[in-house]
N, C-alpha and C positions, 0 to 999 in steps of 0.2 A: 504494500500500500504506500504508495508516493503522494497520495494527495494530505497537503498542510495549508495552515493558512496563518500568516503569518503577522505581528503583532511587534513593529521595531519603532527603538527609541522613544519607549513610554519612561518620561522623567518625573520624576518626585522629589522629593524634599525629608530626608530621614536622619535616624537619629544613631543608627549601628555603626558598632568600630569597638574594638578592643581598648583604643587610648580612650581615657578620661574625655577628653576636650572634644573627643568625637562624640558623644554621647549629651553634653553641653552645645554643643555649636551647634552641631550639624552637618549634614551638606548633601549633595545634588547624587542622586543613583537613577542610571539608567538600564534601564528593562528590555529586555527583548524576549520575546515567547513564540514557538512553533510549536503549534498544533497539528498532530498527525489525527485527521478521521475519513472517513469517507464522502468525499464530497460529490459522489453522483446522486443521490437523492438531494439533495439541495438543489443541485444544476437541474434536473431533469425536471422539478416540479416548483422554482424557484419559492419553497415556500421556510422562512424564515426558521422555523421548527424543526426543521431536519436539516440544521449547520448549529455553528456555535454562536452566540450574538455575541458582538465583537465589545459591544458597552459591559456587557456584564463582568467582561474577562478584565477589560481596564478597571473595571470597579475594584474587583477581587483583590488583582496585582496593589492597585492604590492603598486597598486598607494593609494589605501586609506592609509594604514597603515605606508605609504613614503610621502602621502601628505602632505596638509594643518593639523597643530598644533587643537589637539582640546582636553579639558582639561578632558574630563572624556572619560572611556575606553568604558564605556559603550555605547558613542555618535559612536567611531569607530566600536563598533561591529552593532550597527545599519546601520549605512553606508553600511557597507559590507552587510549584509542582505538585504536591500532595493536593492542595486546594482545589488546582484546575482537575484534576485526574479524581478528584470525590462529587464535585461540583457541576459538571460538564459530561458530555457523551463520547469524549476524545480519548483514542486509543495508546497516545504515547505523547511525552511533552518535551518539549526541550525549551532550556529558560538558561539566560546568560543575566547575569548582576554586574554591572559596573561602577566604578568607581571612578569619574575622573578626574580626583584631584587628593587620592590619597594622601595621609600624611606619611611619607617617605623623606627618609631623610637621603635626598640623593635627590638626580634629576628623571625624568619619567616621561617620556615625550607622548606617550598615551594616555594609557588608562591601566587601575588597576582591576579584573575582571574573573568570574568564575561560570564556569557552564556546566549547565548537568543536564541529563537524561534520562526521563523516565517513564514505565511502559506499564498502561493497567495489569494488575496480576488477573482479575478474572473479571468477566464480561458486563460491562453497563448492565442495568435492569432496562 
């Protein structure tokens, strides 16, 4: 199954990081999410109910990424994946956290980022 649909550069405003002053200050995380489902029922009858609604999924990503403080980025991209994959009728997720302006002591011409993958154990209801 190749059909996804994709969800880049949803940004927010949070409060995770292991230093102290990350957790005070803040700062800017970028979301990206790929959704693995079957998109021929949606195409063939274009009816809203059989895809994922794309506001919901920004909702979801929003409150984890807005919520509760949690010190490694890798704990919020898990959230978000658990969430979409209990929440949603999608068969496998893929979710990247970014970071772009970690506190690194050194220079960083990017970002600092973490990707994960994950795939329902057993079948939607």
């Amino acid at each position: 199954m190749d059909d996804r649909i994709l969800l880049t550069g949803l940004t927010f405003y949070g409060y995770h990081g292991a230093n102290p002053e990350e957790r005070v200050q803040g700062q800017r995380f970028v979301v990206d999410v790929r959704l693995q489902l079957d998109l021929r029922p949606a195409g063939q009858s274009d009816d809203l109910a059989q895809t994922v609604n794309y506001s919901q999924v920004y909702r979801l990503v929003r409150d984890i990424v807005e919520g509760p403080a949690c010190n490694l980025i890798e704990t919020v991209a898990e959230r978000i994946a658990t969430a979409l994959l209990h929440q949603t009728q999608i068969r496998a997720v893929g979710v990247r956290v970014s970071k772009p302006w970690a506190p690194i002591k050194g220079m960083v011409a990017g970002e600092v980022a973490v990707e994960i993958q994950r795939r329902r154990d057993v079948p939607h209801p």
